[in-house]
Legacy VTK file of the C-alpha trace (Angstrom):
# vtk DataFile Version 3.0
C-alpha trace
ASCII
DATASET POLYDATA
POINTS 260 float
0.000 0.000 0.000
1.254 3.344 -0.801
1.590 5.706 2.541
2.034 9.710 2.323
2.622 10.784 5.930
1.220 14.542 5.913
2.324 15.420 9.114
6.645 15.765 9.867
9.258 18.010 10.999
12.741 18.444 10.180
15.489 20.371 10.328
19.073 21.564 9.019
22.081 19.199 10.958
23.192 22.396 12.794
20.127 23.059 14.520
17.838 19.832 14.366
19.093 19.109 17.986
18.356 22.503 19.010
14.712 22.661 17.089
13.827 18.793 18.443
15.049 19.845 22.152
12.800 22.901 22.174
9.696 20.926 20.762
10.394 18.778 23.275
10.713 20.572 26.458
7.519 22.846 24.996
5.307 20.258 25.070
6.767 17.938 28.110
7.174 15.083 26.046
9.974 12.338 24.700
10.932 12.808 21.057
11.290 9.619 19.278
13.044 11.326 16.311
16.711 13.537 15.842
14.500 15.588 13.649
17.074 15.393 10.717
16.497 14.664 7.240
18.328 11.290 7.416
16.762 10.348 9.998
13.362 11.114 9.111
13.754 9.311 5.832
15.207 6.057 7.522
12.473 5.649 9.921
10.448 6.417 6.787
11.882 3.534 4.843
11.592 1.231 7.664
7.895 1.798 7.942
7.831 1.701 4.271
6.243 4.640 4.030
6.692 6.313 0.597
6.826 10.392 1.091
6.504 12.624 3.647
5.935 15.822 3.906
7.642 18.355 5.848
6.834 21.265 7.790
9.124 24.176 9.137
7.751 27.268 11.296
8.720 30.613 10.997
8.487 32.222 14.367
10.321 35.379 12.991
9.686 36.967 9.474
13.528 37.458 8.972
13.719 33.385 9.204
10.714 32.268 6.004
13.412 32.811 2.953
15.872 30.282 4.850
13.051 27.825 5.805
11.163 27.696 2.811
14.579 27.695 0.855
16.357 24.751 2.947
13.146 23.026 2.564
12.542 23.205 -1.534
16.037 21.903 -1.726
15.337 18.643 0.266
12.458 18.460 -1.408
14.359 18.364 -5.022
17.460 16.249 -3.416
14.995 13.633 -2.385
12.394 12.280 -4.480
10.385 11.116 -0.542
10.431 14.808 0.315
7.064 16.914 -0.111
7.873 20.422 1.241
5.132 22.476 2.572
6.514 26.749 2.943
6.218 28.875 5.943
4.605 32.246 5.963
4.893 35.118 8.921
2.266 37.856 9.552
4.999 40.262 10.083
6.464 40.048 6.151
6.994 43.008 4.025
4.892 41.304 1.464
3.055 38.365 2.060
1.362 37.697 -1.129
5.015 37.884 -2.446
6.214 35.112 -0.151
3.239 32.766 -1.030
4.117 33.299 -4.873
8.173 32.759 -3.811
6.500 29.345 -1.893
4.686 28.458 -5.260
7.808 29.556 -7.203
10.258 27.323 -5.171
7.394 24.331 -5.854
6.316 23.491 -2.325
3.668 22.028 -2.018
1.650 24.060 0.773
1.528 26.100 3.818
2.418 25.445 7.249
0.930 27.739 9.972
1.692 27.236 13.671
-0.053 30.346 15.722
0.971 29.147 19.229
4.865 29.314 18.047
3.953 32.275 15.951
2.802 34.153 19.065
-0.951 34.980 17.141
-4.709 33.969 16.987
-5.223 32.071 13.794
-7.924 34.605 12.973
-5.962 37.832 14.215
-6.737 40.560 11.295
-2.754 40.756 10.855
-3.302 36.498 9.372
-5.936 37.276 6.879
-3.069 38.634 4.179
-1.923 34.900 3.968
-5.287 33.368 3.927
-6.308 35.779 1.006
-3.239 35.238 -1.017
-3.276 31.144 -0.908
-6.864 30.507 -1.362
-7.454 28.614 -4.776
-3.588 27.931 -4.901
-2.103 26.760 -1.673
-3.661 24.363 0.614
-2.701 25.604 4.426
-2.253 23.409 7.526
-2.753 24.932 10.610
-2.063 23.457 13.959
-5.239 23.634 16.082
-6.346 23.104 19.243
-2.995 24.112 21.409
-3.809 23.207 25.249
-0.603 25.875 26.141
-2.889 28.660 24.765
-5.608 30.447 22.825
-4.274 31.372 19.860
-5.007 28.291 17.766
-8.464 27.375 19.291
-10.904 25.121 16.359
-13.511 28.146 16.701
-10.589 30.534 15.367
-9.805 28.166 12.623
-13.852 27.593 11.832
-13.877 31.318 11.347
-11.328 31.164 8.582
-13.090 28.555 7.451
-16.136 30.839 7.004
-14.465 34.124 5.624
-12.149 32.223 2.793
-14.464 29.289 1.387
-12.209 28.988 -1.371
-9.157 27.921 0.787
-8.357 24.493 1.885
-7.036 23.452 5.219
-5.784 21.112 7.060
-6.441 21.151 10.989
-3.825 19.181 12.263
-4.288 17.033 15.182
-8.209 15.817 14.075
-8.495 19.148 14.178
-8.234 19.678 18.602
-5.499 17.814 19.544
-6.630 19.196 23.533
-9.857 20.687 23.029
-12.696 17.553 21.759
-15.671 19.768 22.846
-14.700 22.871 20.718
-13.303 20.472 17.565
-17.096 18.947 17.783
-18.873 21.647 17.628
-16.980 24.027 15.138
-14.904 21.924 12.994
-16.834 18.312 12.706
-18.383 17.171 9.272
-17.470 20.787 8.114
-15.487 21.432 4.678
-12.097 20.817 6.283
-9.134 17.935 6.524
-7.898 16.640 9.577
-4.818 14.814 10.237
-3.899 12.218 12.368
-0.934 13.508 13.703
-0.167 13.477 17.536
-3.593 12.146 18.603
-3.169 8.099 19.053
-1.279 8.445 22.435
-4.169 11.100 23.593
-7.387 8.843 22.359
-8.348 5.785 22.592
-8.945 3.602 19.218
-12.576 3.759 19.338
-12.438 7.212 20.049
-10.540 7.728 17.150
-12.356 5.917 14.721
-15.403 7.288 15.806
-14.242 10.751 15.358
-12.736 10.137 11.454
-15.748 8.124 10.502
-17.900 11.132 11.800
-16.016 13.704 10.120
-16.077 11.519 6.751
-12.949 9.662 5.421
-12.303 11.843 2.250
-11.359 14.561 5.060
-8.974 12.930 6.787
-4.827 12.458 6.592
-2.472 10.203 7.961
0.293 12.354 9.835
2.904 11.305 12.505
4.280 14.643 13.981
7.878 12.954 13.119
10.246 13.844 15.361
7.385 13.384 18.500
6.356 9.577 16.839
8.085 6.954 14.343
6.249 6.489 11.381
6.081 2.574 12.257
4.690 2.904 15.721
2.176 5.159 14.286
1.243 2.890 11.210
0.676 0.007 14.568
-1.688 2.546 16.289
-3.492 3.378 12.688
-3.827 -0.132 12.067
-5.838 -0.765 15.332
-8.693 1.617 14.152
-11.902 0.003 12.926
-11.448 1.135 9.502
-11.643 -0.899 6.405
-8.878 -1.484 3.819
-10.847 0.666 1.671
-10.778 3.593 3.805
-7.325 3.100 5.156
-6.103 3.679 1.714
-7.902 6.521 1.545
-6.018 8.096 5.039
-2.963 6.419 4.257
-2.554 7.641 0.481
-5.540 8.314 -1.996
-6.985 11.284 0.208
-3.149 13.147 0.242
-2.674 12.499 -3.430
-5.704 14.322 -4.552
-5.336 16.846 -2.255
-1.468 17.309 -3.550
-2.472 17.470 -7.186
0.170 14.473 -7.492
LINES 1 261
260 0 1 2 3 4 5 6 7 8 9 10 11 12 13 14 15 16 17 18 19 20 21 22 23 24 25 26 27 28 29 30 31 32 33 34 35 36 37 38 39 40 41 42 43 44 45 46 47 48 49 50 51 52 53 54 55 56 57 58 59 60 61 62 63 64 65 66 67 68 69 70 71 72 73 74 75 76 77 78 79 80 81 82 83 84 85 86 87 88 89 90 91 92 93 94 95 96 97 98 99 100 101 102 103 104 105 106 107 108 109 110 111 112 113 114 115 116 117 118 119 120 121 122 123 124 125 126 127 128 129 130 131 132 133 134 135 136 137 138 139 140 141 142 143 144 145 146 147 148 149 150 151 152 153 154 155 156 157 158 159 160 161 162 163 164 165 166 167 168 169 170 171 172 173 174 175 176 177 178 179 180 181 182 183 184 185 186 187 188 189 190 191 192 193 194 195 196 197 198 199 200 201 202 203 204 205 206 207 208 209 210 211 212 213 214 215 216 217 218 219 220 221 222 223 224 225 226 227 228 229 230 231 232 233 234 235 236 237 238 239 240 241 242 243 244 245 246 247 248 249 250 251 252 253 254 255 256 257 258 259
């Protein structure tokens, strides 16, 4: 079976310690991962998963040329690599970066408001939203429990004001916050990934919450460095999903959505 995981994290050599360390100590949490590109691809291989894609946050508008640059070239140095840009609300000129993101042929978007230090629906975000609807699909990561700013009512709002933009709510879309995912983001014209979520729900609770939502909607991610790609693929594996729809999570679901 073909496998895209949608959901990773890597870094340059020099500061993938540095970048998996703070990750780590942010969230209180063991990192499985070095968060390096060799590393990342060899757990990748020994899952036999087939491509991942990568995501890199800005946290300072000075830093998105380096990210998005470092990231296009892995992304043409290995065939695996799908690279997804970074975008900050403080650029000069942000429809600018998301044509430099096209331009350098990423793939996508990666938002990350609790690292980014803004509400997902904060005025100063809309630029980005505006410029990437109809071209770039954006993941967000939603439902932070160390703050506000990333909250699945924000996201739902986005959701409302740009219904020609696609994202992705990472994390089925709460990752902390169930309740609030329910009632703003459930069955609504959104994807969810997968990634970071099996060691916080149960199976069934899982698999009730992706056959709710609807299968098309939903991606399989690991949140590589935080998980292995195989020990994910074991917890996926356990849902009561049929081969039909695995393939669907696992592959068929990213591919469309990737224009691959």
């Amino acid at each position: 079976m073909n496998i895209i995981d949608f959901h990773t994290h890597a870094w340059p050599e020099a500061v993938a310690q540095k970048a998996t360390d703070f990750v780590g100590d942010y969230y209180d949490i063991p990192m499985e991962g070095s968060g390096t590109i060799k590393d990342l691809l060899a757990d990748a291989h020994d899952a036999g998963v087939g491509h991942v894609v990568i995501h890199s946050t800005a946290t300072k508008a000075k830093q998105v040329d380096s990210v998005n640059n470092w990231i296009s070239s892995a992304q043409k140095q290995y065939p695996e690599i799908i690279g997804f840009g970074s975008v900050h609300f403080n650029c000069d000129d942000i429809p600018a970066v998301v044509q430099s993101i096209i331009d350098l042929g990423l793939h996508g978007i990666k938002l990350h408001p609790d690292f980014q230090h803004i509400d997902a629906d904060d005025p100063r975000m809309l630029p980005i939203y505006e410029a990437a609807q109809g071209r770039l699909p954006i993941l967000i990561h939603t439902g932070d429990e160390k703050s506000t700013h990333s909250q699945p009512c924000k996201v739902a709002k986005i959701l409302k004001n740009f219904p020609h933009l696609t994202i992705i709510a990472a994390h089925l879309g709460g990752y902390s916050q169930w309740d609030e995912m329910r009632e703003y983001l459930l069955k609504k014209d959104v994807y969810f990934d997968t990634s970071s979520c099996f060691w916080r729900l149960t199976p069934e609770q899982m698999t009730e919450i992706i056959l709710a939502h609807g299968v098309d909607r939903v991606l399989f991610g690991t949140d590589y460095p935080v998980s292995t790609q195989k020990e994910e693929l074991e917890r996926f594996f356990r849902l009561g999903l049929s081969e039909n729809q695995r393939e669907k999570i696992l592959y068929l679901n990213a591919k469309v959505l990737l224009k691959l």
